[in-house]
Biopython code that builds the backbone (N, CA, C, O; Angstrom):
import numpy as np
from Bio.PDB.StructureBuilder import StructureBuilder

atoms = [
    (1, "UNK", "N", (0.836, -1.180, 0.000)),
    (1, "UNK", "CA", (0.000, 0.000, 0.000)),
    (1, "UNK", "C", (0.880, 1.242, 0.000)),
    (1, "UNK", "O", (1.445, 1.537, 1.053)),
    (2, "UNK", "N", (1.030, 1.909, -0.954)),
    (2, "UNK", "CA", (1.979, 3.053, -1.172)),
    (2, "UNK", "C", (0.818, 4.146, -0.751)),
    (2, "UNK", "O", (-0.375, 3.913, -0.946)),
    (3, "UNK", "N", (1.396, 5.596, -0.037)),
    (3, "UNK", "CA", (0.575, 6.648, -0.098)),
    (3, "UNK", "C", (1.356, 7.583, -0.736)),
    (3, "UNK", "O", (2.574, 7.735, -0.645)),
    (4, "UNK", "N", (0.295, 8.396, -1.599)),
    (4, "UNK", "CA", (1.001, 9.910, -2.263)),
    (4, "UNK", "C", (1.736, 10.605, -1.650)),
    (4, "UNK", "O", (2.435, 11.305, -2.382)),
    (5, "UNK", "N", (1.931, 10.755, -0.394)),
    (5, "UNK", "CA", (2.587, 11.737, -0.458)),
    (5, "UNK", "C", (4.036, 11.444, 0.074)),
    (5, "UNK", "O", (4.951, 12.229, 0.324)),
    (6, "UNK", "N", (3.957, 9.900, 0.184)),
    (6, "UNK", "CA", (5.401, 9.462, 0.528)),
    (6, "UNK", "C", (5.579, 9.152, 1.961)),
    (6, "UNK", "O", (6.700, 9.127, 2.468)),
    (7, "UNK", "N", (4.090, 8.824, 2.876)),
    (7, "UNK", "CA", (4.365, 8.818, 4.080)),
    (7, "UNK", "C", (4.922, 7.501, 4.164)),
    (7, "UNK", "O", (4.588, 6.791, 3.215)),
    (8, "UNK", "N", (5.728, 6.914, 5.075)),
    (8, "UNK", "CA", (6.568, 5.564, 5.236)),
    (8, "UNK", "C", (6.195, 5.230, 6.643)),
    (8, "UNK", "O", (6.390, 4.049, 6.933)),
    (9, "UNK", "N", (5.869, 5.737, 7.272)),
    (9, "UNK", "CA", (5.835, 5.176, 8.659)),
    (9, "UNK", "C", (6.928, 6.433, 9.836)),
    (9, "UNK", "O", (7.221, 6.296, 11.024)),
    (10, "UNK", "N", (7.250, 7.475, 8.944)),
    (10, "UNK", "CA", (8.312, 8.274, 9.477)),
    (10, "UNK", "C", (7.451, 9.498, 10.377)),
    (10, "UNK", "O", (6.663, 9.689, 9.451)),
    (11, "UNK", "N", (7.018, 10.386, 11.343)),
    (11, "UNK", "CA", (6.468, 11.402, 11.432)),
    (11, "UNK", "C", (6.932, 12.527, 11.740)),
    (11, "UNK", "O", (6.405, 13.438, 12.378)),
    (12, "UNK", "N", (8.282, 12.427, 11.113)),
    (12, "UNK", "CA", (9.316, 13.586, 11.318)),
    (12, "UNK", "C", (9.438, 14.414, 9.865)),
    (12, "UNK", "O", (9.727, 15.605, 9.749)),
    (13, "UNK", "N", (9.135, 13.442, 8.762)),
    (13, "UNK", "CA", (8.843, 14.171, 7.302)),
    (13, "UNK", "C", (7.616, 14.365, 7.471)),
    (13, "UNK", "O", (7.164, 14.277, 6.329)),
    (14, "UNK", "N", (6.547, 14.630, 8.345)),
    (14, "UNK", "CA", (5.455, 14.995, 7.690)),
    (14, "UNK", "C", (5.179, 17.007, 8.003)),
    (14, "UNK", "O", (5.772, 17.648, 8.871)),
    (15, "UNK", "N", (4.536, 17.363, 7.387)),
    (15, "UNK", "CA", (4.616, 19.234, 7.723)),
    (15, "UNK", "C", (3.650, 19.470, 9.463)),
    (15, "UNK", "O", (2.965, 18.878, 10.297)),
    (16, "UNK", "N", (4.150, 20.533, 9.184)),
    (16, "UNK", "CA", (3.604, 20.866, 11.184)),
    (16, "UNK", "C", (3.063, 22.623, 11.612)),
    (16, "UNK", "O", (3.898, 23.508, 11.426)),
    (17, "UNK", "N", (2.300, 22.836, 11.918)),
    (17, "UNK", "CA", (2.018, 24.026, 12.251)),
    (17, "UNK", "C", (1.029, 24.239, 13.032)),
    (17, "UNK", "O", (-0.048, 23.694, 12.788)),
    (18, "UNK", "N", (1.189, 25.091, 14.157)),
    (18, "UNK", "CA", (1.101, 25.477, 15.225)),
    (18, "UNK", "C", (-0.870, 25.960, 15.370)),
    (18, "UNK", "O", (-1.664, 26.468, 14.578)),
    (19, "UNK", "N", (-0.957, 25.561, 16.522)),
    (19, "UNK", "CA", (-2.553, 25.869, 16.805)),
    (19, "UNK", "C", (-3.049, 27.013, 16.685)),
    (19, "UNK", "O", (-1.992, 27.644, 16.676)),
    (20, "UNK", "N", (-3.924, 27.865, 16.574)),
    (20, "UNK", "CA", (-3.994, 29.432, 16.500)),
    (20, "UNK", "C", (-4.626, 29.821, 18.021)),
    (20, "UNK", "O", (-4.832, 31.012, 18.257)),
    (21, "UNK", "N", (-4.882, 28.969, 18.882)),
    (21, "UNK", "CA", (-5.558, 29.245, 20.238)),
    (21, "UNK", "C", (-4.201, 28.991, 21.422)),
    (21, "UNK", "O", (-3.651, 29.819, 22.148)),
    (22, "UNK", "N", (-3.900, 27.217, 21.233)),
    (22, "UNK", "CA", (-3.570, 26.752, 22.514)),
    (22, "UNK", "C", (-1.906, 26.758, 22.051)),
    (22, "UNK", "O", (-1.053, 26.525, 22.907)),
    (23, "UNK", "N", (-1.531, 27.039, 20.649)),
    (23, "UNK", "CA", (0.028, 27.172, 20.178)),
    (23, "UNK", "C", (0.257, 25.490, 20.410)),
    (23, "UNK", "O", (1.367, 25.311, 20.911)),
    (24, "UNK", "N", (-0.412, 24.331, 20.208)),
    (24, "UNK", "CA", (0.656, 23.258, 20.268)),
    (24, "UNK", "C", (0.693, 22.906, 18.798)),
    (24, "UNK", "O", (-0.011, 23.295, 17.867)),
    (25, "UNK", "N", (1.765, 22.016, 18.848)),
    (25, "UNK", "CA", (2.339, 21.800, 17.432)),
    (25, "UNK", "C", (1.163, 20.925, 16.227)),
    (25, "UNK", "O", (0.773, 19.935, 16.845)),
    (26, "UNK", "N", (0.766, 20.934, 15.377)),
    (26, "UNK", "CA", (-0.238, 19.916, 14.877)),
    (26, "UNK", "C", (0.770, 19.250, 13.552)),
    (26, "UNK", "O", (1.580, 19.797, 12.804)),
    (27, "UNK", "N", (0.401, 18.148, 13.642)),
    (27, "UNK", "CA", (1.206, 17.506, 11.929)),
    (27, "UNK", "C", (0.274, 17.142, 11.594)),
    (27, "UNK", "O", (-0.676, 16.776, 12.286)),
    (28, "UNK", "N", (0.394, 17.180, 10.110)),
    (28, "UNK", "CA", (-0.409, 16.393, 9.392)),
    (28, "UNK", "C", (-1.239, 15.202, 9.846)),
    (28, "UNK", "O", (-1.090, 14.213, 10.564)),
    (29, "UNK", "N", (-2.198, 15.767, 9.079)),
    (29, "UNK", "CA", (-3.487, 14.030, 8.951)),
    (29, "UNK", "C", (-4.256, 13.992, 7.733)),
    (29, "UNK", "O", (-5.012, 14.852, 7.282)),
    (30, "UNK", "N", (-3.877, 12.610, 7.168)),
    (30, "UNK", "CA", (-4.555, 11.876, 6.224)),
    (30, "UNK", "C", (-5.986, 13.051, 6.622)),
    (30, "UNK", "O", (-5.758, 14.138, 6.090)),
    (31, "UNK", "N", (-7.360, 13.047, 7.421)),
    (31, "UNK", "CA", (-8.396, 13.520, 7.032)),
    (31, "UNK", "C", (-8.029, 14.833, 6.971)),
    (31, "UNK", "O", (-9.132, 15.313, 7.231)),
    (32, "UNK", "N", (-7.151, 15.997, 6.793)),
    (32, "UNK", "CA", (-6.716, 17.574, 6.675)),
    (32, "UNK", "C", (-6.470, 17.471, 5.213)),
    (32, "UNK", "O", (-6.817, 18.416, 4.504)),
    (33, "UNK", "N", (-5.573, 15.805, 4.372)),
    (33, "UNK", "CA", (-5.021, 16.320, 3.297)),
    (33, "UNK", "C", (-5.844, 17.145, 1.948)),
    (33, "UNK", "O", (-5.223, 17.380, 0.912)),
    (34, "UNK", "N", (-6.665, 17.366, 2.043)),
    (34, "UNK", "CA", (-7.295, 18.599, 1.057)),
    (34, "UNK", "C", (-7.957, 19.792, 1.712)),
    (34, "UNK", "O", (-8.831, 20.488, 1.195)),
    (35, "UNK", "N", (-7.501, 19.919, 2.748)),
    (35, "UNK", "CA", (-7.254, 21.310, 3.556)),
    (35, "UNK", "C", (-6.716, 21.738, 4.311)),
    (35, "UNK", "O", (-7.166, 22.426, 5.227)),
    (36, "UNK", "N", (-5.471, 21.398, 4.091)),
    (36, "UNK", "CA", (-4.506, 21.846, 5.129)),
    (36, "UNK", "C", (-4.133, 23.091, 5.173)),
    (36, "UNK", "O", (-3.874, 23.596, 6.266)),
    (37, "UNK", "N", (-4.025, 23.880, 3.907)),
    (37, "UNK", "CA", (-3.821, 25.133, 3.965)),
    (37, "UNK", "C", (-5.026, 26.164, 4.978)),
    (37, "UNK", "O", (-4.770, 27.357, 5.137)),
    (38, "UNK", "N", (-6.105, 25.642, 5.502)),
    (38, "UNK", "CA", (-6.924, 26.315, 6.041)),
    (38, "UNK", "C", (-7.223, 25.810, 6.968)),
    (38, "UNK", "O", (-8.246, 26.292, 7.454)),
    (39, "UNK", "N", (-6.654, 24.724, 7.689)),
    (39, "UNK", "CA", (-6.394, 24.401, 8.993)),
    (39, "UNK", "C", (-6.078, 24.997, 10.078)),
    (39, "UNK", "O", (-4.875, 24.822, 9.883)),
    (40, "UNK", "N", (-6.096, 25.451, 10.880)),
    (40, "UNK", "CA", (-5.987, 26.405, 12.315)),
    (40, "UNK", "C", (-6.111, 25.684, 13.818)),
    (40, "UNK", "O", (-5.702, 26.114, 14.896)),
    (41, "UNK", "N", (-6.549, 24.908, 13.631)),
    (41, "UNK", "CA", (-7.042, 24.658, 14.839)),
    (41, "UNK", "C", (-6.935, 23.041, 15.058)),
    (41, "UNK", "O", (-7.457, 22.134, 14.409)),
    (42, "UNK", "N", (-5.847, 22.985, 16.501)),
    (42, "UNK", "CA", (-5.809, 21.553, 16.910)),
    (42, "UNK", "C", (-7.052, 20.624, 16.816)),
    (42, "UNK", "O", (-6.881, 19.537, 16.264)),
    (43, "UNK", "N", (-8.509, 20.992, 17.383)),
    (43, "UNK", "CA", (-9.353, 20.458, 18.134)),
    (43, "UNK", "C", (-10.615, 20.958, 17.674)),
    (43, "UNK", "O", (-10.624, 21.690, 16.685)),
    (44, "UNK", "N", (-11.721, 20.649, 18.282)),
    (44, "UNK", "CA", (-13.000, 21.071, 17.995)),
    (44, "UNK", "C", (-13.275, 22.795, 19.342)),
    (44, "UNK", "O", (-13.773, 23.919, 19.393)),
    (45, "UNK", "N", (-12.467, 21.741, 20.174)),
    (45, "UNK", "CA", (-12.225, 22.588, 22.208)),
    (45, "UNK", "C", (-11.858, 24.321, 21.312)),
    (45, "UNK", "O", (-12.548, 25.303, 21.035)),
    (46, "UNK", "N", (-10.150, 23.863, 21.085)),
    (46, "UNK", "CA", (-10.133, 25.126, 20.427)),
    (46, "UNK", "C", (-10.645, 25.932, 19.109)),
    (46, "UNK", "O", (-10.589, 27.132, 18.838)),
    (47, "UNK", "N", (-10.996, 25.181, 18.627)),
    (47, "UNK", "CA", (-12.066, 26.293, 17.878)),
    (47, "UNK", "C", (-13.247, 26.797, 18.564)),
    (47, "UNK", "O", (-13.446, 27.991, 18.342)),
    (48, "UNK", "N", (-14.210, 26.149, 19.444)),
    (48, "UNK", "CA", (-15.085, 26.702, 20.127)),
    (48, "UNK", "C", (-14.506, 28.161, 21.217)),
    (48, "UNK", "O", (-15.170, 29.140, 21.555)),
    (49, "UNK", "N", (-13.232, 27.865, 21.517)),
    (49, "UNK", "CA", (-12.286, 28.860, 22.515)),
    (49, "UNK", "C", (-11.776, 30.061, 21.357)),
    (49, "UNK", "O", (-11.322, 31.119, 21.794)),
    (50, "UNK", "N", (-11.865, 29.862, 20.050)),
    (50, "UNK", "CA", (-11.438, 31.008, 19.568)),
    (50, "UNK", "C", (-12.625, 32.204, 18.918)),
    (50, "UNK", "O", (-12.412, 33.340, 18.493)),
    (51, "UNK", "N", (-14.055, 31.357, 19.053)),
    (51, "UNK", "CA", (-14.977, 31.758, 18.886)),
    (51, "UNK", "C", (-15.412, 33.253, 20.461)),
    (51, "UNK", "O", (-15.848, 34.404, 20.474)),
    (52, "UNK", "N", (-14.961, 32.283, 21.451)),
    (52, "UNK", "CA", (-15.422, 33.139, 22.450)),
    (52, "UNK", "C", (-14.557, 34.169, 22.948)),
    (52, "UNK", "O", (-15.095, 34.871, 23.804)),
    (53, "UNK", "N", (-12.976, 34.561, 22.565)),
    (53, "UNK", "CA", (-12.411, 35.468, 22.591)),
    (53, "UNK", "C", (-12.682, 36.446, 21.580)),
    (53, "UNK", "O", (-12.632, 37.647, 21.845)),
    (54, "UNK", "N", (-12.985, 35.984, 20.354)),
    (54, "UNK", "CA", (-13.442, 37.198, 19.157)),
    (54, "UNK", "C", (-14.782, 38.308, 20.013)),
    (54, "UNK", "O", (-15.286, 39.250, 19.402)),
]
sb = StructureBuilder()
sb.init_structure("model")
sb.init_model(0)
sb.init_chain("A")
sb.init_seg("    ")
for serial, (resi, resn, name, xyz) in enumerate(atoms, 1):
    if name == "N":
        sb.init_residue(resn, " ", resi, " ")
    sb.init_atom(name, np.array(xyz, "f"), 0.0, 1.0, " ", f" {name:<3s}", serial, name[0])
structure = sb.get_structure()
């Protein structure tokens, strides 16, 4: 079973960026890969938490 984007079992090649609420690190996931660019948010928790500071 090969995946596109070259994952091997490694989770040090995969991309990573930071929560917009709680700042922890997020990597990639198979269910993000056709939106990762608009990803923000670790959790469901923190998105409900960034709702109530706006």
């Amino acid at each position: 079973m090969s995946e596109s984007n070259g994952f091997k079992g490694n989770k040090a090649g995969l991309a990573c960026k930071t929560c917009a609420v709680c700042g922890r690190p997020m990597t990639w996931r198979r269910a993000w890969a056709r939106h990762w660019a608009e990803v923000r948010y670790c959790s469901h928790a923190c998105r409900r938490r960034s709702r109530v500071r706006a």
